[in-house]
mmCIF file of the N, C-alpha and C atoms, coordinates in Angstrom:
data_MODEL
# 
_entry.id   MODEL 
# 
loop_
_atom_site.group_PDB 
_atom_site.id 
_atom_site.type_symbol 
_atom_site.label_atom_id 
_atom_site.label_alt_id 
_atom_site.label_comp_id 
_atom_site.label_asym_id 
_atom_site.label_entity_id 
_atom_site.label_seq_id 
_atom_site.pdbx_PDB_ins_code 
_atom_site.Cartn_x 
_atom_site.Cartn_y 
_atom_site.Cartn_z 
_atom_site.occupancy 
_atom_site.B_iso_or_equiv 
_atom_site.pdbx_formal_charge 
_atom_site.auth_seq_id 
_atom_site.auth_comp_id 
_atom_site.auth_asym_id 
_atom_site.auth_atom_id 
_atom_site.pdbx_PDB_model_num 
ATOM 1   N N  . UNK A 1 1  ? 81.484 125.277 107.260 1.00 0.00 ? 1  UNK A N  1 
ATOM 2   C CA . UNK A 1 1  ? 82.694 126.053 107.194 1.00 0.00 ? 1  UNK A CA 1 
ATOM 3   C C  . UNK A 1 1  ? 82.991 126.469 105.754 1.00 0.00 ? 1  UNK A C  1 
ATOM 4   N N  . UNK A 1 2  ? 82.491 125.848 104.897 1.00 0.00 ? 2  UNK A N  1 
ATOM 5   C CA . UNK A 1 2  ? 82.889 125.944 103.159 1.00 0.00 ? 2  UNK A CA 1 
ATOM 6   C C  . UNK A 1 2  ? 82.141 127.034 103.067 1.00 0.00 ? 2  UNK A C  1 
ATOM 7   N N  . UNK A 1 3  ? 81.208 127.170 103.331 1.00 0.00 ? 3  UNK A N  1 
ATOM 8   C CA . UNK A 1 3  ? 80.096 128.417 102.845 1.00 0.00 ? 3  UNK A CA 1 
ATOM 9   C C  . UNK A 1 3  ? 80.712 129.510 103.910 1.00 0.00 ? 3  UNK A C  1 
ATOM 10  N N  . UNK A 1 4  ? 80.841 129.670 104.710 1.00 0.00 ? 4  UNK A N  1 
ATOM 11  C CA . UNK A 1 4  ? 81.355 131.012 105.454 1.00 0.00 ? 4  UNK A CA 1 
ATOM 12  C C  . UNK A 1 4  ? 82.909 131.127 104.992 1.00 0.00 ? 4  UNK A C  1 
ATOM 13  N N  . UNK A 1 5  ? 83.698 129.851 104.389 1.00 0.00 ? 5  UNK A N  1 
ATOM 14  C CA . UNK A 1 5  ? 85.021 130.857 103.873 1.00 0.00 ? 5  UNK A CA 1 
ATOM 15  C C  . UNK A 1 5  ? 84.560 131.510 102.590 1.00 0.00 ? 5  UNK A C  1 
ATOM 16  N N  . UNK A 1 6  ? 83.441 131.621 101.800 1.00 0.00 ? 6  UNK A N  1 
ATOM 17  C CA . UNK A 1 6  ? 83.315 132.040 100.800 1.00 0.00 ? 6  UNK A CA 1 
ATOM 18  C C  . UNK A 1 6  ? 82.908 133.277 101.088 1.00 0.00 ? 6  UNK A C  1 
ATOM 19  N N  . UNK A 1 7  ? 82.291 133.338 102.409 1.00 0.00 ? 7  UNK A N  1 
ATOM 20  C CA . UNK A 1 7  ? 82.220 134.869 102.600 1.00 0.00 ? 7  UNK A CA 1 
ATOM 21  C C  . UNK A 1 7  ? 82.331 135.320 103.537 1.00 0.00 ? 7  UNK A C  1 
ATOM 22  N N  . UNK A 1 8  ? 83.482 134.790 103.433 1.00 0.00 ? 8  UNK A N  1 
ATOM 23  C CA . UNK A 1 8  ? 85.049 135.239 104.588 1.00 0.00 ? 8  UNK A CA 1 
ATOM 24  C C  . UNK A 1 8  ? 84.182 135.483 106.158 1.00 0.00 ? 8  UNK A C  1 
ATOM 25  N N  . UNK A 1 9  ? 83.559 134.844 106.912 1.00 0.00 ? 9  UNK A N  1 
ATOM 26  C CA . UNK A 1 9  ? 83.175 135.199 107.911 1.00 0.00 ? 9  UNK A CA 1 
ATOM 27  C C  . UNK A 1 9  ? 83.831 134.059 108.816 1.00 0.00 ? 9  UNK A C  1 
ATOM 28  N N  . UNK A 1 10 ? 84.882 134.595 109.504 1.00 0.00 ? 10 UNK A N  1 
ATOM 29  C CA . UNK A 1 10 ? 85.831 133.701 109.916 1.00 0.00 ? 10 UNK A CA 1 
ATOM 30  C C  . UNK A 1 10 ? 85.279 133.565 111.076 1.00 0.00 ? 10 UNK A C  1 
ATOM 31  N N  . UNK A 1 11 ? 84.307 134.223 112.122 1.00 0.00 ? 11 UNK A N  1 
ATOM 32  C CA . UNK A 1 11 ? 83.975 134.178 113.366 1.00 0.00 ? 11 UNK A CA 1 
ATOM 33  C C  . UNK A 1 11 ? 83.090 133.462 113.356 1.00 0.00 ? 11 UNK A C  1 
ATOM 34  N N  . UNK A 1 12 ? 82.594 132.741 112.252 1.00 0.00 ? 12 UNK A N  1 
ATOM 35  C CA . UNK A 1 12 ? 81.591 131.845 112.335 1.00 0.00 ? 12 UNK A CA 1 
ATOM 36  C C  . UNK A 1 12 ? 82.524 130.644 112.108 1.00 0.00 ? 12 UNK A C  1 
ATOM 37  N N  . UNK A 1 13 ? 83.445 130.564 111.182 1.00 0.00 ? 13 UNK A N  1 
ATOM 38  C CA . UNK A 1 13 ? 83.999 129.373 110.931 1.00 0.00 ? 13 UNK A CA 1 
ATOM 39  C C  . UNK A 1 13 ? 84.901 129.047 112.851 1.00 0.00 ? 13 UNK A C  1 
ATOM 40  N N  . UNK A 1 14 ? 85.470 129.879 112.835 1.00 0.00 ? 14 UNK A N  1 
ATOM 41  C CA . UNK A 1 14 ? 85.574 129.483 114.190 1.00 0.00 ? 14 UNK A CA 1 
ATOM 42  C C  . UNK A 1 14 ? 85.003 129.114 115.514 1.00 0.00 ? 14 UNK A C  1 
ATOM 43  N N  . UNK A 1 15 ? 84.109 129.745 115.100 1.00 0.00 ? 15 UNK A N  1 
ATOM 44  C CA . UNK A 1 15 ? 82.786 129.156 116.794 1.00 0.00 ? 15 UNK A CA 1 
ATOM 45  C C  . UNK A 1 15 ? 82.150 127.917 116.310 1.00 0.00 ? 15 UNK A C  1 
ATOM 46  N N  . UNK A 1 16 ? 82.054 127.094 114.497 1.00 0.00 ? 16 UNK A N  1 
ATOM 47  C CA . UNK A 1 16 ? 82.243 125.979 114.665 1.00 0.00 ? 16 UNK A CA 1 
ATOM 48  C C  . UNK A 1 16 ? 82.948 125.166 114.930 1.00 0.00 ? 16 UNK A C  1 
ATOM 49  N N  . UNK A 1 17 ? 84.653 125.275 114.602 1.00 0.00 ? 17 UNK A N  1 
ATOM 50  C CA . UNK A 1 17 ? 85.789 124.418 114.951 1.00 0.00 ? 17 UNK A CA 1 
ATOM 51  C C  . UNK A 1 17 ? 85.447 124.805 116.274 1.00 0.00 ? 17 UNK A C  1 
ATOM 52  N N  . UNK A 1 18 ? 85.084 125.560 116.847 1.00 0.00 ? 18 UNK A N  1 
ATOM 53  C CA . UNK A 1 18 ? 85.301 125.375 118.489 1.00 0.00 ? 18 UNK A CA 1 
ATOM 54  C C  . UNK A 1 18 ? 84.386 124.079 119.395 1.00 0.00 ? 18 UNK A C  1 
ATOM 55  N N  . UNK A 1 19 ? 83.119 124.675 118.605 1.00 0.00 ? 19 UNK A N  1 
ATOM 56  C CA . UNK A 1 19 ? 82.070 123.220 118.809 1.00 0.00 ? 19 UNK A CA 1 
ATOM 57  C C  . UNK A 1 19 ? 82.513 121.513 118.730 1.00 0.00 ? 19 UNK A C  1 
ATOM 58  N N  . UNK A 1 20 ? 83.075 122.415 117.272 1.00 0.00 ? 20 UNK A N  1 
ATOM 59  C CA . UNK A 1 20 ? 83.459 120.292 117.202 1.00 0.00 ? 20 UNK A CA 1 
ATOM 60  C C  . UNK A 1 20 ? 84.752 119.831 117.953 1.00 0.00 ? 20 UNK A C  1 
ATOM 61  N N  . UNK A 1 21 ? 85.302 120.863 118.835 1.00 0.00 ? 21 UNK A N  1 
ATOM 62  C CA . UNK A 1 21 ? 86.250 119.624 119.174 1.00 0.00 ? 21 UNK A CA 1 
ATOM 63  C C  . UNK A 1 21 ? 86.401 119.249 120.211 1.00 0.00 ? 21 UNK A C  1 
ATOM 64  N N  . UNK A 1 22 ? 84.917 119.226 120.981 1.00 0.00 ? 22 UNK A N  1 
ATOM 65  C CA . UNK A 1 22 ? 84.393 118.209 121.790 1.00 0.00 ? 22 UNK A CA 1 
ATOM 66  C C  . UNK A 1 22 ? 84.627 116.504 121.470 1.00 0.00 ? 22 UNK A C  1 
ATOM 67  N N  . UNK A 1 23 ? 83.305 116.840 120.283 1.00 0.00 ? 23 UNK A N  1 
ATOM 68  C CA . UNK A 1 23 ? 83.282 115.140 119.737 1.00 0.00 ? 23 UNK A CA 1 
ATOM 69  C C  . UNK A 1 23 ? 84.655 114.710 119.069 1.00 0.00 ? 23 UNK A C  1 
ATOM 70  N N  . UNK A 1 24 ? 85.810 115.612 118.706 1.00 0.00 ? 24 UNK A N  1 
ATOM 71  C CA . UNK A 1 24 ? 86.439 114.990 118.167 1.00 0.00 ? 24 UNK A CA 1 
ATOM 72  C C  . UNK A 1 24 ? 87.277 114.608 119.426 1.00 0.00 ? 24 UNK A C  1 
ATOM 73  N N  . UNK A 1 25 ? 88.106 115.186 119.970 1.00 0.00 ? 25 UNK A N  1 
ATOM 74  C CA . UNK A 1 25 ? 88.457 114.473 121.871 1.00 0.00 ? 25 UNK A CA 1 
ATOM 75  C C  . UNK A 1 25 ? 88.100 113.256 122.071 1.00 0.00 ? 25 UNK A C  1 
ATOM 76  N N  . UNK A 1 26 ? 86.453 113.239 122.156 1.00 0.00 ? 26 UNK A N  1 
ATOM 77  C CA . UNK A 1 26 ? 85.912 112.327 122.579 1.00 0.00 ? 26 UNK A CA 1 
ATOM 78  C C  . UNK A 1 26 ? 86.346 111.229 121.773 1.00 0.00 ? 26 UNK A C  1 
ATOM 79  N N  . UNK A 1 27 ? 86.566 111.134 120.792 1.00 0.00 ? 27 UNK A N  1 
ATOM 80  C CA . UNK A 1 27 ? 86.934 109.559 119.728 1.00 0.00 ? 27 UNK A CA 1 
ATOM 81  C C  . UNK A 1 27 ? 88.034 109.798 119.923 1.00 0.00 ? 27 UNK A C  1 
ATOM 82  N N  . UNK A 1 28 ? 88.655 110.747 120.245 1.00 0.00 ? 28 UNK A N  1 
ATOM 83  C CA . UNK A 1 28 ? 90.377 110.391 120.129 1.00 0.00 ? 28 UNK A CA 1 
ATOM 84  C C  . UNK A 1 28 ? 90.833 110.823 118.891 1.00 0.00 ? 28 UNK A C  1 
ATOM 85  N N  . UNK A 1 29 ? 90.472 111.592 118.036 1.00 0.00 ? 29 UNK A N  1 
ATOM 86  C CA . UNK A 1 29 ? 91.038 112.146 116.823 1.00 0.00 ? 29 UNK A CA 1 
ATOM 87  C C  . UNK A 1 29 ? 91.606 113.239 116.695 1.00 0.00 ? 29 UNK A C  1 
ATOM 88  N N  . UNK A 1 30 ? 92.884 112.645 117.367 1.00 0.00 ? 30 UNK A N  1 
ATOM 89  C CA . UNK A 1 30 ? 93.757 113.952 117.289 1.00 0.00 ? 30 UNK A CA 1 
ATOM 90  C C  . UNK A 1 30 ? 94.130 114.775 116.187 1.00 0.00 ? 30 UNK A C  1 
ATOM 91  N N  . UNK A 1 31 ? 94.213 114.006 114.840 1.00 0.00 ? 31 UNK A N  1 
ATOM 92  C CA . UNK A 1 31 ? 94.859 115.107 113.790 1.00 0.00 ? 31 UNK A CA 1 
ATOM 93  C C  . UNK A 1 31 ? 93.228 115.910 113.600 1.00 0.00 ? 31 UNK A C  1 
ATOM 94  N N  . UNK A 1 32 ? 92.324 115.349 113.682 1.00 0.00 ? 32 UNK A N  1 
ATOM 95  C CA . UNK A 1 32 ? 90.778 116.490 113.572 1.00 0.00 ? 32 UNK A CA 1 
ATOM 96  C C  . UNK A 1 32 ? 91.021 117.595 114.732 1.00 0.00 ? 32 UNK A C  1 
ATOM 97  N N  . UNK A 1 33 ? 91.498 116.802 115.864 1.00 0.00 ? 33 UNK A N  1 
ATOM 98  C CA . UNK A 1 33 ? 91.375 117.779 117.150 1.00 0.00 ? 33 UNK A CA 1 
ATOM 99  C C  . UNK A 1 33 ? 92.511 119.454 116.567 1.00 0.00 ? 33 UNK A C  1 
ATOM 100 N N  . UNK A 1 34 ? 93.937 118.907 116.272 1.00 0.00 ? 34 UNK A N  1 
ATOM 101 C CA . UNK A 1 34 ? 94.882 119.623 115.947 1.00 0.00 ? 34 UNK A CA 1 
ATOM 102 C C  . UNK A 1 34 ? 94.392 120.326 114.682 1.00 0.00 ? 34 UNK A C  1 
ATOM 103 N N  . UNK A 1 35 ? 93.661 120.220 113.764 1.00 0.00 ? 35 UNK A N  1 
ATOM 104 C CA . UNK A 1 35 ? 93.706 120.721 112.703 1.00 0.00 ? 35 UNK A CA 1 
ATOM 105 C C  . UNK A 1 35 ? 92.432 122.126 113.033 1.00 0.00 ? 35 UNK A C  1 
ATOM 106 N N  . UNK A 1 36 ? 91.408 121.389 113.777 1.00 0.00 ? 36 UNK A N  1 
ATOM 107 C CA . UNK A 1 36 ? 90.263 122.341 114.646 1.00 0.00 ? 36 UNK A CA 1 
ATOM 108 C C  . UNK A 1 36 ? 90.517 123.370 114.943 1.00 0.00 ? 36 UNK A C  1 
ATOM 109 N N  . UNK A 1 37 ? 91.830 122.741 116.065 1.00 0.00 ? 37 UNK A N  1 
ATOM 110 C CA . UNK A 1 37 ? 92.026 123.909 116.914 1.00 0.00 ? 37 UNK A CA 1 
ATOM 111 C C  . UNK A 1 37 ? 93.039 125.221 116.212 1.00 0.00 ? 37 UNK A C  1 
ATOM 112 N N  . UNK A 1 38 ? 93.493 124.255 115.390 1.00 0.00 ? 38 UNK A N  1 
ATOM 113 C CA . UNK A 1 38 ? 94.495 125.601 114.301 1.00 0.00 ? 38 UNK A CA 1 
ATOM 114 C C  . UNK A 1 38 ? 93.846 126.256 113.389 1.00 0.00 ? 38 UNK A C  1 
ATOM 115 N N  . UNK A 1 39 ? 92.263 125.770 112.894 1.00 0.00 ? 39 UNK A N  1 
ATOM 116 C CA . UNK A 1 39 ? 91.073 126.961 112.481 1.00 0.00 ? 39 UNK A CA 1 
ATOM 117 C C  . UNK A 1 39 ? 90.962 127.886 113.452 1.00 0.00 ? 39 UNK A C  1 
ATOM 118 N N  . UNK A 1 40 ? 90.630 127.296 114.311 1.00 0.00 ? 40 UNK A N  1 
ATOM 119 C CA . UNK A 1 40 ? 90.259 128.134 114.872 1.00 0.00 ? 40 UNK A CA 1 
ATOM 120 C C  . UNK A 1 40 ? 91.232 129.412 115.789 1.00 0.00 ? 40 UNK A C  1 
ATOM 121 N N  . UNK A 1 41 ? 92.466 128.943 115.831 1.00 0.00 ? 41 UNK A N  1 
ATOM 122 C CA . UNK A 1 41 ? 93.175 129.935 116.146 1.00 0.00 ? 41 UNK A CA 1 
ATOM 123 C C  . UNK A 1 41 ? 93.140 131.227 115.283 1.00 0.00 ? 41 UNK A C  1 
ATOM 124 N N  . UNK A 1 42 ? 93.543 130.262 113.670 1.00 0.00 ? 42 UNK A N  1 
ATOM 125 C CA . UNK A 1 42 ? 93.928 131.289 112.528 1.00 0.00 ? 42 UNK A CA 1 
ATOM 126 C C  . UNK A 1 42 ? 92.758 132.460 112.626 1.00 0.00 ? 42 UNK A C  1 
ATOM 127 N N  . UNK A 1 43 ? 91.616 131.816 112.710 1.00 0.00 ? 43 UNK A N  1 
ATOM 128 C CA . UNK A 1 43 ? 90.430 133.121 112.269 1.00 0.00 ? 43 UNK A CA 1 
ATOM 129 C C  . UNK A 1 43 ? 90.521 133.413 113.356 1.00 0.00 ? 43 UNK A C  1 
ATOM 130 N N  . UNK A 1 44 ? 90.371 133.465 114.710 1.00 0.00 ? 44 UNK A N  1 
ATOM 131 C CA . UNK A 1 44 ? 90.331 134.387 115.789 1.00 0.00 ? 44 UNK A CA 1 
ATOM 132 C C  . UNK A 1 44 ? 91.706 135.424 115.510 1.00 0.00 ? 44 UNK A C  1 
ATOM 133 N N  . UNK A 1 45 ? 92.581 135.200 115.187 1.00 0.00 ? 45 UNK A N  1 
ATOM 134 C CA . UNK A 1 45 ? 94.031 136.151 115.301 1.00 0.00 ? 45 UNK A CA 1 
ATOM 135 C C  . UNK A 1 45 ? 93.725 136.738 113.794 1.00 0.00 ? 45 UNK A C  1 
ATOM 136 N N  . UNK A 1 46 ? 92.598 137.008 113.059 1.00 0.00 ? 46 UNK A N  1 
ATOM 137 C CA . UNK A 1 46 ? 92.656 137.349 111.823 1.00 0.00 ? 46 UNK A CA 1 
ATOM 138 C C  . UNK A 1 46 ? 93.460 136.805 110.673 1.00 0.00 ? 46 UNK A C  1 
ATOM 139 N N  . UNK A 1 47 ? 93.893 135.626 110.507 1.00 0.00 ? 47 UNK A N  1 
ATOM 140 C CA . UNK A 1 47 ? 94.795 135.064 109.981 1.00 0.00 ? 47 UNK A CA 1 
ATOM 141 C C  . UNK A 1 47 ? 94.403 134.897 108.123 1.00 0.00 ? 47 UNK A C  1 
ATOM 142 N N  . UNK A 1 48 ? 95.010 134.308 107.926 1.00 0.00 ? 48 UNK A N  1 
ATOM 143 C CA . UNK A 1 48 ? 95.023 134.493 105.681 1.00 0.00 ? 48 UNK A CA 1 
ATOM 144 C C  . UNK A 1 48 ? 93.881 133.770 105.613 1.00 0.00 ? 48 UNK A C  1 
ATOM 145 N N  . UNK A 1 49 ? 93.028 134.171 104.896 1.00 0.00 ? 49 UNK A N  1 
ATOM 146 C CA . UNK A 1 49 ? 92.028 133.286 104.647 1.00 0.00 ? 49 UNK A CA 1 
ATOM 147 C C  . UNK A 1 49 ? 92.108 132.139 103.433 1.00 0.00 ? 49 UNK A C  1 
ATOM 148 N N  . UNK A 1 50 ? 93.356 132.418 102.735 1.00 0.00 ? 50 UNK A N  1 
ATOM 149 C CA . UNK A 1 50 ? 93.927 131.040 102.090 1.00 0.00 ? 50 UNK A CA 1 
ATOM 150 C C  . UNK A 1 50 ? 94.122 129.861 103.337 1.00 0.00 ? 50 UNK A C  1 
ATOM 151 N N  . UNK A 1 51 ? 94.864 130.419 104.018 1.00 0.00 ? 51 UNK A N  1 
ATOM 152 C CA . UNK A 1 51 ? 95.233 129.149 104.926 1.00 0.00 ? 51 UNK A CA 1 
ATOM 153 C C  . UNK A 1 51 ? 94.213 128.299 106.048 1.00 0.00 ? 51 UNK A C  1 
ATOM 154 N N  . UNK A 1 52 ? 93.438 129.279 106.089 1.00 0.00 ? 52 UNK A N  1 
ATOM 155 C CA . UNK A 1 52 ? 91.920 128.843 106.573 1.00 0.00 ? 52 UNK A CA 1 
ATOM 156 C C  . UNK A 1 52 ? 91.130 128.025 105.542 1.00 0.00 ? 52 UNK A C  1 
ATOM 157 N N  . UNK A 1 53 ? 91.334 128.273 104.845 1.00 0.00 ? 53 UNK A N  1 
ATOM 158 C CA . UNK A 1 53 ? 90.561 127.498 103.447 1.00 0.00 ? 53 UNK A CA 1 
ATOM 159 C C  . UNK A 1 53 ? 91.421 126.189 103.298 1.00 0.00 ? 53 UNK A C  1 
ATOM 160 N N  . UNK A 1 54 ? 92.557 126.174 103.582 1.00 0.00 ? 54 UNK A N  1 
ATOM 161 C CA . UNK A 1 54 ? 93.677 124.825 102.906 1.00 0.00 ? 54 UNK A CA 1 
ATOM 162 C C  . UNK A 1 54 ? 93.738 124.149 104.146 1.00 0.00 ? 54 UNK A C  1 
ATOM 163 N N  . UNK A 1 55 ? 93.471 124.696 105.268 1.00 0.00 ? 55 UNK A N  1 
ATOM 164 C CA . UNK A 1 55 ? 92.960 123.961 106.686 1.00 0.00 ? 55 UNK A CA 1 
ATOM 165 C C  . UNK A 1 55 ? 91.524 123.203 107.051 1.00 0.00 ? 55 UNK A C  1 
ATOM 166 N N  . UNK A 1 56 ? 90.647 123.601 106.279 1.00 0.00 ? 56 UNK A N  1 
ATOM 167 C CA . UNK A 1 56 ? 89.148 123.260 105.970 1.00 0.00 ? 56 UNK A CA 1 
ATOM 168 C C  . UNK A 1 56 ? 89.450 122.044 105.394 1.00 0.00 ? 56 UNK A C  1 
ATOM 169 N N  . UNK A 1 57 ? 90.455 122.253 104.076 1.00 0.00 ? 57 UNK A N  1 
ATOM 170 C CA . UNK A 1 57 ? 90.495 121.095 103.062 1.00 0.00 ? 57 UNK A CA 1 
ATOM 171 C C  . UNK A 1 57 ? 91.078 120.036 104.103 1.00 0.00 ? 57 UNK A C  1 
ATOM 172 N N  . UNK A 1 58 ? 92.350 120.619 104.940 1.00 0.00 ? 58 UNK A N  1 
ATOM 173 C CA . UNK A 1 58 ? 92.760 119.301 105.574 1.00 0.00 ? 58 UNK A CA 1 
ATOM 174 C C  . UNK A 1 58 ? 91.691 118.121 106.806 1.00 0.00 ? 58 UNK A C  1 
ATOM 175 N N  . UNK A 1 59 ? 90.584 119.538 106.946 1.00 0.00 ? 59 UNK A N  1 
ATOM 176 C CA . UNK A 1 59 ? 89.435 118.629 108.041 1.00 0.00 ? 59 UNK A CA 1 
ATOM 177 C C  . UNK A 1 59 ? 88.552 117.868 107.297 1.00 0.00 ? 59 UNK A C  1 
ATOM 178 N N  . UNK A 1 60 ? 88.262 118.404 106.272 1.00 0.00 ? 60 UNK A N  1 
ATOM 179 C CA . UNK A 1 60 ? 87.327 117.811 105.163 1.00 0.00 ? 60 UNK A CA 1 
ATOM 180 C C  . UNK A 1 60 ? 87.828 115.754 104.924 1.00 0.00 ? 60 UNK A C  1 
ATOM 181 N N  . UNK A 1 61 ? 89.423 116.596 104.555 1.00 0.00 ? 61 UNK A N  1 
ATOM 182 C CA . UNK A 1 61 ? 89.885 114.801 104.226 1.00 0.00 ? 61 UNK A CA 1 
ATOM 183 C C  . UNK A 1 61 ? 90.115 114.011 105.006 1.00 0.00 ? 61 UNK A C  1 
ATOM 184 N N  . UNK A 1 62 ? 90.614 114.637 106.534 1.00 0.00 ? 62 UNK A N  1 
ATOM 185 C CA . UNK A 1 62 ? 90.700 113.613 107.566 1.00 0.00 ? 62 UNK A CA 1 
ATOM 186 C C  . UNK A 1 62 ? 89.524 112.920 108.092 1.00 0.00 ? 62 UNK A C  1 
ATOM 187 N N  . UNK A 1 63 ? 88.073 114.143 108.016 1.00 0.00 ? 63 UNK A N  1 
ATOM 188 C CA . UNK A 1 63 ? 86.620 113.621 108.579 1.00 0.00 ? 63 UNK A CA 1 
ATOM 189 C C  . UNK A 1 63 ? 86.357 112.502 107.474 1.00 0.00 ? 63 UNK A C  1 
ATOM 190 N N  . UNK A 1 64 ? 86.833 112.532 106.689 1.00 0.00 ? 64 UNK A N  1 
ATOM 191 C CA . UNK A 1 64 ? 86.405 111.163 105.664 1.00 0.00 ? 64 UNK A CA 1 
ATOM 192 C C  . UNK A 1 64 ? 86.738 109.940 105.798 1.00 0.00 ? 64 UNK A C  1 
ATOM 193 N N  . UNK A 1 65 ? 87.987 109.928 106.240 1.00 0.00 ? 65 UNK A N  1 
ATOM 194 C CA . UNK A 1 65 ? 88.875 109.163 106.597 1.00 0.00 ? 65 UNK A CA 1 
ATOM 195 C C  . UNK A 1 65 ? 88.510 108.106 108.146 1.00 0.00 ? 65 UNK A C  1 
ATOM 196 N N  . UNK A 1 66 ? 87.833 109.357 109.409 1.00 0.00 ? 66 UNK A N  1 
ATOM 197 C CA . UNK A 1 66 ? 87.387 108.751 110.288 1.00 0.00 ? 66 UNK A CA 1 
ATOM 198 C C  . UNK A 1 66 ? 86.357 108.391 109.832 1.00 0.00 ? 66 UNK A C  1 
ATOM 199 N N  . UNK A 1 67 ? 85.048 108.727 109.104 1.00 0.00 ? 67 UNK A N  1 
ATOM 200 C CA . UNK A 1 67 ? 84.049 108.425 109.286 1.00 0.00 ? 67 UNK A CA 1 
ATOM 201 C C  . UNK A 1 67 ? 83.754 107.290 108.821 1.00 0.00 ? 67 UNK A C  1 
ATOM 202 N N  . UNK A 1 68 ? 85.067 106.901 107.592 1.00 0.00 ? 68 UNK A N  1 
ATOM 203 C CA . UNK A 1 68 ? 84.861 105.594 107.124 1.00 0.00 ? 68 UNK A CA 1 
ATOM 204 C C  . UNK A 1 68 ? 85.000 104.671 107.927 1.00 0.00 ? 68 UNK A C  1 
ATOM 205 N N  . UNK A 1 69 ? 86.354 104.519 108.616 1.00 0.00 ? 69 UNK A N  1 
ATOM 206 C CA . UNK A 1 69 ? 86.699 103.834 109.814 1.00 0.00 ? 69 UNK A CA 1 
ATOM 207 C C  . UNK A 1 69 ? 85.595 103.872 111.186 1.00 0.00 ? 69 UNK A C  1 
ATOM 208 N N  . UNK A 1 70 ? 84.765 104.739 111.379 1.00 0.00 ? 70 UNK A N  1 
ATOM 209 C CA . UNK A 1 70 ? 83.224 104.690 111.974 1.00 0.00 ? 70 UNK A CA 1 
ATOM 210 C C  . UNK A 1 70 ? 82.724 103.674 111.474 1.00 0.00 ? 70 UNK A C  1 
ATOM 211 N N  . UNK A 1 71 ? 82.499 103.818 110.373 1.00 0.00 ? 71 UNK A N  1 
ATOM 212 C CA . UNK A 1 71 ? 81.150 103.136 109.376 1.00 0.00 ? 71 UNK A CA 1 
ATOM 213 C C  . UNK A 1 71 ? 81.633 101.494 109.594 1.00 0.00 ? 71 UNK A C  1 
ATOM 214 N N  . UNK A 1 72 ? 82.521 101.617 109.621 1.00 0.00 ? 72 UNK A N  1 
ATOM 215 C CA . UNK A 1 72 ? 83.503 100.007 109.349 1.00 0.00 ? 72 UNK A CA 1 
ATOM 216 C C  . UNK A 1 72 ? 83.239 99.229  110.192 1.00 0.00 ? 72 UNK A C  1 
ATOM 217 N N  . UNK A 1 73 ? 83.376 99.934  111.506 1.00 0.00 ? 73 UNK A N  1 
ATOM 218 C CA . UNK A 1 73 ? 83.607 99.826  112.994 1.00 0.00 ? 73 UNK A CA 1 
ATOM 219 C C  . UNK A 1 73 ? 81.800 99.119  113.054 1.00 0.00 ? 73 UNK A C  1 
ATOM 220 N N  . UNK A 1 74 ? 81.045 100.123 112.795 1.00 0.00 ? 74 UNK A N  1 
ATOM 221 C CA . UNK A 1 74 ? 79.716 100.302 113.276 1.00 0.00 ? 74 UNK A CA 1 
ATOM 222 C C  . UNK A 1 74 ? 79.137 98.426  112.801 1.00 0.00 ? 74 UNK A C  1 
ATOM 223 N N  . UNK A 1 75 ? 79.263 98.843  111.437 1.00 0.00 ? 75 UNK A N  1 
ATOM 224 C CA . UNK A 1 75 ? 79.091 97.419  110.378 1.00 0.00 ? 75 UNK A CA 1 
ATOM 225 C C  . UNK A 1 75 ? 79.487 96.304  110.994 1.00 0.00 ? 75 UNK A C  1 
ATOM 226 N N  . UNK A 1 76 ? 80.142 96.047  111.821 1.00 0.00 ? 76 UNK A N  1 
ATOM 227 C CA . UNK A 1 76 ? 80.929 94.507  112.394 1.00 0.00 ? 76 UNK A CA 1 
ATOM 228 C C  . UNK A 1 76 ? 80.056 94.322  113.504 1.00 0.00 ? 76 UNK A C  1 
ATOM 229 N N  . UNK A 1 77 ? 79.241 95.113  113.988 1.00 0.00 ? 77 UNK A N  1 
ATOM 230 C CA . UNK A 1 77 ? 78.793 95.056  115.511 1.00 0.00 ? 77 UNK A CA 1 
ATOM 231 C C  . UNK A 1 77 ? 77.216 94.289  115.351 1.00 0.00 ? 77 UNK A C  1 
ATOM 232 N N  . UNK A 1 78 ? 77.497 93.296  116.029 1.00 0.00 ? 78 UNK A N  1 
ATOM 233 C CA . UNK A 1 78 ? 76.232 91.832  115.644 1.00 0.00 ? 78 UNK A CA 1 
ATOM 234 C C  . UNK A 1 78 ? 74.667 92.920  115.919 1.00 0.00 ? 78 UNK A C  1 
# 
């Protein structure tokens, strides 16, 4: 998604948020799910591509956030 807001091709950034928010459902990560699905609204309705970009940033920090809590999870399991 970082490389297509740089060149503004929002129909790509969106047919990925659309992909991922399968797996994110599936774990239950709603603020990934909510933040997905509001990429992907913004670029389908032609929306600011600032706010598409400051929405990226917000998936960027939350996927970090789960994946640590993954990793954590994964690590305890005998």
């Amino acid at each position: 998604m970082v490389e297509n807001i740089k060149t503004r091709e929002k129909e790509k950034i969106a047919d990925l948020a659309h992909k991922l928010l399968p797996p994110c459902r599936h774990l239950g990560a709603a603020d990934l799910t909510a933040i997905l699905t509001e990429i992907e609204k913004t670029c389908r309705e032609g929306g600011d591509t600032g706010q598409v970009e400051r929405l990226i940033g917000e998936f960027q920090g939350s996927f970090l956030e789960i994946r640590r809590e993954i990793e954590t999870n994964i690590s305890k399991i005998p």
